[in-house]
N, CA, C and O atoms as CSV, one atom per row, in Angstrom:
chain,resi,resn,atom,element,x,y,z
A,1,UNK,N,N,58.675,-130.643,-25.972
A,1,UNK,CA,C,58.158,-131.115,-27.233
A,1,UNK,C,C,56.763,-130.545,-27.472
A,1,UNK,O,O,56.328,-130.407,-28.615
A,2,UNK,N,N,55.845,-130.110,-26.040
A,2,UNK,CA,C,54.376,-130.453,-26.358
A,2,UNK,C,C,54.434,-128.419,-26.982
A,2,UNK,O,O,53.688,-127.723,-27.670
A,3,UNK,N,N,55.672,-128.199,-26.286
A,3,UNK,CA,C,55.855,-126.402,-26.556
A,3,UNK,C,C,56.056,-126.182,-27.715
A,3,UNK,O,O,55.387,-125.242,-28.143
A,4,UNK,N,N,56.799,-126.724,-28.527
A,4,UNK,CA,C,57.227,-127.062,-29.618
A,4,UNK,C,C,55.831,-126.873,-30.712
A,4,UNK,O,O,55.551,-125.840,-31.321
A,5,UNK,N,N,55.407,-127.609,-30.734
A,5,UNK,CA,C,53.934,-127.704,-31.308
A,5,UNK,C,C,53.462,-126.483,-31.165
A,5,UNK,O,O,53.478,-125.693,-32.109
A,6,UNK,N,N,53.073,-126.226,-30.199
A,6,UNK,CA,C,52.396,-124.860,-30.117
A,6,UNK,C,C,53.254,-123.523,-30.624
A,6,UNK,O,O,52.564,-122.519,-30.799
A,7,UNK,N,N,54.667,-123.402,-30.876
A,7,UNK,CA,C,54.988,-121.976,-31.317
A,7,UNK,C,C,56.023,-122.254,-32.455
A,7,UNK,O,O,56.640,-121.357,-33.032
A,8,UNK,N,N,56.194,-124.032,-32.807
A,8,UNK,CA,C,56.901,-123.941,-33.949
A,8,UNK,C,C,55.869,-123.967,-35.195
A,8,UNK,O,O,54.661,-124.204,-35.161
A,9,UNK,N,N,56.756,-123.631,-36.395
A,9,UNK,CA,C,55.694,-123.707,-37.782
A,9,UNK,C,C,56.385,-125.088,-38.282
A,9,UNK,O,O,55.935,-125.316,-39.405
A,10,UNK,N,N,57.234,-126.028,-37.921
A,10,UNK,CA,C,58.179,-127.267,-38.677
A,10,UNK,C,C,58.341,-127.541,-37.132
A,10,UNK,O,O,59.370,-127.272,-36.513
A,11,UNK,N,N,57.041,-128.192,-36.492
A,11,UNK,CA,C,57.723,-128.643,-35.373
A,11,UNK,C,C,58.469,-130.896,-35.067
A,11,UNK,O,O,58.899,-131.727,-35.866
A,12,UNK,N,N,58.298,-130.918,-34.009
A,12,UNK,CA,C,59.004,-132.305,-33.971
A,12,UNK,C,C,58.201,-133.120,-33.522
A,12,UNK,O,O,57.902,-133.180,-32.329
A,13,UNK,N,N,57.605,-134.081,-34.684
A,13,UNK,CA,C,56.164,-134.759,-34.395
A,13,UNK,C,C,56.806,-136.134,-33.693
A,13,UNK,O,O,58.000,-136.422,-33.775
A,14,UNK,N,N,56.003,-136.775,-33.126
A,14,UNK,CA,C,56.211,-137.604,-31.983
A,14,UNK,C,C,56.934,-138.826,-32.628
A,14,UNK,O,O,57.668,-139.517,-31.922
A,15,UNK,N,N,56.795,-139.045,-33.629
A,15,UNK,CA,C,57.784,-140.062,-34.675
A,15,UNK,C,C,58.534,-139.631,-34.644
A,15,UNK,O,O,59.319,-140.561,-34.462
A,16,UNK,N,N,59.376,-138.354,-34.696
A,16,UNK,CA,C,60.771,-138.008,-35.546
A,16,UNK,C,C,61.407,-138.130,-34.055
A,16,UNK,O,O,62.599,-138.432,-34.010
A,17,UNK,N,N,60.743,-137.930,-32.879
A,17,UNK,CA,C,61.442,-137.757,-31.808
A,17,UNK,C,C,61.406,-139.449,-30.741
A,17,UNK,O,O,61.862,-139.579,-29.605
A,18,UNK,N,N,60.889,-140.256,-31.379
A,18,UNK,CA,C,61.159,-141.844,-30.924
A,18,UNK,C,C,61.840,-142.313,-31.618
A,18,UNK,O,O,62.214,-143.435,-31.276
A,19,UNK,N,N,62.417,-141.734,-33.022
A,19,UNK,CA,C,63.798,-142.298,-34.227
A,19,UNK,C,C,64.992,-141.470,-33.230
A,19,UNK,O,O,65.998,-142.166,-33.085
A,20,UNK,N,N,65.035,-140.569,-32.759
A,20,UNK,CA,C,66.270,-139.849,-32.302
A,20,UNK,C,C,66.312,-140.025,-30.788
A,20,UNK,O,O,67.116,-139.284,-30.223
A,21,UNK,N,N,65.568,-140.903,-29.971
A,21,UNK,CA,C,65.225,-141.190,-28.881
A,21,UNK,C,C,64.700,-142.487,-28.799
A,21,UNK,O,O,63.519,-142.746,-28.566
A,22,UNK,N,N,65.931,-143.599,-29.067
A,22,UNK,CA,C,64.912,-144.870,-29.164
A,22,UNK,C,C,65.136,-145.640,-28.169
A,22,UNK,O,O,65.509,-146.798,-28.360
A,23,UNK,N,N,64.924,-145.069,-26.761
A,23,UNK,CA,C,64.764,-145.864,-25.572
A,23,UNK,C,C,63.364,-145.609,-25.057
A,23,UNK,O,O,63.078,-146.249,-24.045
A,24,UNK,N,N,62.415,-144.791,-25.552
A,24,UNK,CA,C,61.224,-144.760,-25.682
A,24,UNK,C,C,60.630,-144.743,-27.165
A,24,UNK,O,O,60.984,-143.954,-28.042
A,25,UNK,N,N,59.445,-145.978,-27.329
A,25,UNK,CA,C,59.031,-146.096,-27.756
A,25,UNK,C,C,57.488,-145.130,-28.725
A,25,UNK,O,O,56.623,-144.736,-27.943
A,26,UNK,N,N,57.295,-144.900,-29.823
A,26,UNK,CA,C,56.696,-144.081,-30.371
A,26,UNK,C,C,55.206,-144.361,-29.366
A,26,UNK,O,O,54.762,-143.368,-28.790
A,27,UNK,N,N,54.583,-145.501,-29.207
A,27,UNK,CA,C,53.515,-145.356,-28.328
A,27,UNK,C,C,53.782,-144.806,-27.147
A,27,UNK,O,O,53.120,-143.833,-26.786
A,28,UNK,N,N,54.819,-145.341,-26.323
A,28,UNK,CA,C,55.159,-144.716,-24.949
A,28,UNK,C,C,54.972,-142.993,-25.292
A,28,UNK,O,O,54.236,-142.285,-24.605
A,29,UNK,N,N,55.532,-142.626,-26.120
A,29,UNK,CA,C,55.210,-141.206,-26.193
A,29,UNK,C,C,54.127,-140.329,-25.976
A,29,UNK,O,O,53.971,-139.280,-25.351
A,30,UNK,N,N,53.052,-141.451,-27.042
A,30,UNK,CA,C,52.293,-140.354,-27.087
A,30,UNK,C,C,51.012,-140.773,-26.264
A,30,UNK,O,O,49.869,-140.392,-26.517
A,31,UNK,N,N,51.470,-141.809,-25.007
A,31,UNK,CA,C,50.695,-142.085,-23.745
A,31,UNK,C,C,51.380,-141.336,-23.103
A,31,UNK,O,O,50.673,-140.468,-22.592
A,32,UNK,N,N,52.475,-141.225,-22.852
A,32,UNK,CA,C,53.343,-140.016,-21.902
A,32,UNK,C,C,52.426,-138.172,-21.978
A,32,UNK,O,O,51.852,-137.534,-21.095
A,33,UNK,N,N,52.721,-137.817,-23.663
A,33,UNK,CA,C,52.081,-136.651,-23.825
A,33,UNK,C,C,50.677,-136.590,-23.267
A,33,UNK,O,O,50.374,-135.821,-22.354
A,34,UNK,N,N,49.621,-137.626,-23.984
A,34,UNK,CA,C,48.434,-137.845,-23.182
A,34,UNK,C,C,48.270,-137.741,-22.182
A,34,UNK,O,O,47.579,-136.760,-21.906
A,35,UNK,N,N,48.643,-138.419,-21.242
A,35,UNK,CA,C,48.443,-138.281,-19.661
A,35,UNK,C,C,49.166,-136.803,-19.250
A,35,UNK,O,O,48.772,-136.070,-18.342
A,36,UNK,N,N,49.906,-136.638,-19.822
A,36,UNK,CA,C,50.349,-135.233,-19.661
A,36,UNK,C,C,49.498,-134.088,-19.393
A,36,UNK,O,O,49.119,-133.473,-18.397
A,37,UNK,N,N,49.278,-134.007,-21.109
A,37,UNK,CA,C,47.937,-133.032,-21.530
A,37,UNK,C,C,46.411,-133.174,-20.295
A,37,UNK,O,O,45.716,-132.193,-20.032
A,38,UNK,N,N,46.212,-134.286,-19.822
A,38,UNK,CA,C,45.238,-134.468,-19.098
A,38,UNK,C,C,45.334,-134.193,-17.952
A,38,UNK,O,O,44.366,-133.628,-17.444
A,39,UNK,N,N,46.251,-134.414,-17.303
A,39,UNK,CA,C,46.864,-133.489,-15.861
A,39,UNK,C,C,46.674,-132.078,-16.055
A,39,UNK,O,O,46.028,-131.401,-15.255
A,40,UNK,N,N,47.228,-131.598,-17.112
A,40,UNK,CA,C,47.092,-130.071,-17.333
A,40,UNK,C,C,45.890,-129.871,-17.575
A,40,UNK,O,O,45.605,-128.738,-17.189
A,41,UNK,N,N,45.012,-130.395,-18.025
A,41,UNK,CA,C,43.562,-129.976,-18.550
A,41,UNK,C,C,43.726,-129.444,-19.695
A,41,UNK,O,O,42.912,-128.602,-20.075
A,42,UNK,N,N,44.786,-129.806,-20.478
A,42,UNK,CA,C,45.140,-129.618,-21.925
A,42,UNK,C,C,45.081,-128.099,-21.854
A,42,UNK,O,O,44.476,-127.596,-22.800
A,43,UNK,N,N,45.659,-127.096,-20.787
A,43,UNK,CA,C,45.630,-126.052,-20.489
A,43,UNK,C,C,47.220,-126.035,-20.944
A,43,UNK,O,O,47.954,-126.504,-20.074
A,44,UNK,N,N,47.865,-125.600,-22.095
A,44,UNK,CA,C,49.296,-125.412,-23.056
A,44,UNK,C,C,49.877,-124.105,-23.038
A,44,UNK,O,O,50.730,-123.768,-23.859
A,45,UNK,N,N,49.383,-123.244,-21.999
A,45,UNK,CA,C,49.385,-121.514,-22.567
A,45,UNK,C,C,51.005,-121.519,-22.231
A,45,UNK,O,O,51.592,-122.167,-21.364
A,46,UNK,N,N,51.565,-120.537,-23.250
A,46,UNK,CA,C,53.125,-120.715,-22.467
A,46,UNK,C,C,53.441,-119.591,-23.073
A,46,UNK,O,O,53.218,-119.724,-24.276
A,47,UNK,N,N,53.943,-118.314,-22.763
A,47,UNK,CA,C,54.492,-117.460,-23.308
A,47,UNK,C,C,55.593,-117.507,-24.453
A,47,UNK,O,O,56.422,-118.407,-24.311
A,48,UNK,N,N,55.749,-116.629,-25.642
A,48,UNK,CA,C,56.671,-116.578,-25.755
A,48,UNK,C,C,58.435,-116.086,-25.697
A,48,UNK,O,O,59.368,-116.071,-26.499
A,49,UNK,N,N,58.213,-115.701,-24.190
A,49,UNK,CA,C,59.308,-115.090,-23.884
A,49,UNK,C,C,60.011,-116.705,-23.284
A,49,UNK,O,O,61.109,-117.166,-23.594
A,50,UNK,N,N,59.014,-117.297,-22.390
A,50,UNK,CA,C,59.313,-118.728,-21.549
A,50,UNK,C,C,59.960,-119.559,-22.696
A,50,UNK,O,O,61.109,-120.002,-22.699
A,51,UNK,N,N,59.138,-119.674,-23.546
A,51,UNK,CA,C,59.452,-120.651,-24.531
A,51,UNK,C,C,60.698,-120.793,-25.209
A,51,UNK,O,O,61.256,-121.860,-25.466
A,52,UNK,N,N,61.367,-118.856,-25.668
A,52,UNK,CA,C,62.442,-118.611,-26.172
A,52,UNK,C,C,63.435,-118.862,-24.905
A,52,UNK,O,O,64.608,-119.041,-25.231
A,53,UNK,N,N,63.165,-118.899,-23.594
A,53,UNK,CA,C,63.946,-118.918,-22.496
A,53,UNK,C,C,64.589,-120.576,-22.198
A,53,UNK,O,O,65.763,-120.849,-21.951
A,54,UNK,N,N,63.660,-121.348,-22.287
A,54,UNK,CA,C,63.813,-122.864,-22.202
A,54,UNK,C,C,64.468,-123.595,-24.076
A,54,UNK,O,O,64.876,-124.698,-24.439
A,55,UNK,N,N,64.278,-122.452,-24.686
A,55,UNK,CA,C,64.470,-123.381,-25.796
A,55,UNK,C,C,65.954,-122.607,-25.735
A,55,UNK,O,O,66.719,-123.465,-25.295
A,56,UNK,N,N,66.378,-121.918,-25.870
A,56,UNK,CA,C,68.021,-121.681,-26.107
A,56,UNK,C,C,68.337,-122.530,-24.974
A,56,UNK,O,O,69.182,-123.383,-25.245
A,57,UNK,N,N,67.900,-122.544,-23.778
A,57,UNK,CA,C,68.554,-123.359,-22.665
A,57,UNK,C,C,69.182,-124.274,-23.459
A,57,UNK,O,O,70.237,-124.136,-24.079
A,58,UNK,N,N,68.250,-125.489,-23.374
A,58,UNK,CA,C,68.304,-126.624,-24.306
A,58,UNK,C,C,69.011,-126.655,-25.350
A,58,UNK,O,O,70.013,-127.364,-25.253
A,59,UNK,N,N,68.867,-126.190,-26.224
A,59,UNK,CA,C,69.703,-125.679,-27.486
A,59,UNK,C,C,71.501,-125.592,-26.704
A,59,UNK,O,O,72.397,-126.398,-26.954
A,60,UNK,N,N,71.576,-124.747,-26.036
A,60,UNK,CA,C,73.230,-124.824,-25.348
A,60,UNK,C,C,73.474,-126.118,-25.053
A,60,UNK,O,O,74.496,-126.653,-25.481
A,61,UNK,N,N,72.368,-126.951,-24.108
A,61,UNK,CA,C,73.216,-128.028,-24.031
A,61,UNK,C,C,73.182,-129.209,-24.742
A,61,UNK,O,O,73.634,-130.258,-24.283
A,62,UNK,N,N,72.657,-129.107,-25.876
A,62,UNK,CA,C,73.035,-129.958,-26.906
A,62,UNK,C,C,74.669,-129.277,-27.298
A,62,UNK,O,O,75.679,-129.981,-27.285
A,63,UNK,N,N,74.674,-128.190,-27.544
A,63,UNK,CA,C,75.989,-128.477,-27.899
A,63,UNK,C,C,76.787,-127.860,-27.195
A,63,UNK,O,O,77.630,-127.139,-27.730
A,64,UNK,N,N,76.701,-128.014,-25.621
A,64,UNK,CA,C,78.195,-128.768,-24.905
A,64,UNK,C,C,77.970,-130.272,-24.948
A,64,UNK,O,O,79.020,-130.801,-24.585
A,65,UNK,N,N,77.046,-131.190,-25.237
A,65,UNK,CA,C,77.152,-132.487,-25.527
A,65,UNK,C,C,76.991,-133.107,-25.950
A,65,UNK,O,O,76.761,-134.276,-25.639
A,66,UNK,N,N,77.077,-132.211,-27.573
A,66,UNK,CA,C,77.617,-132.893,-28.910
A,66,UNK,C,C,78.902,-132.564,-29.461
A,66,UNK,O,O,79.288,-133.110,-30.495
């Protein structure tokens, strides 16, 4: 999600993804991302070869399980 942000232009803000994920809560989220970002030292660099690599991943398995 936090990749998302960084190389989408229409990315998936932390609301749209606690409506399509509602076993976590919209705060839980964005204490999750937080503490996240702070472990990393809000250090986000991610290529975009990685990014296109993990996002088709993902992308496939949504739909073998949809």
């Amino acid at each position: 999600m936090l990749a998302s942000k960084i190389w989408e232009d229409a990315t998936v803000l932390n609301v749209d993804f606690a409506e399509e994920v509602p076993c976590y809560s919209l705060y839980a989220l964005m204490k999750l991302e937080s503490v996240f970002l702070g472990i990393c030292k809000f250090d986000m660099y991610i290529t975009d070869q990685t990014y296109e690599k993990y996002f088709l991943a993902i992308s496939e398995q949504i739909k073998i399980h949809n």
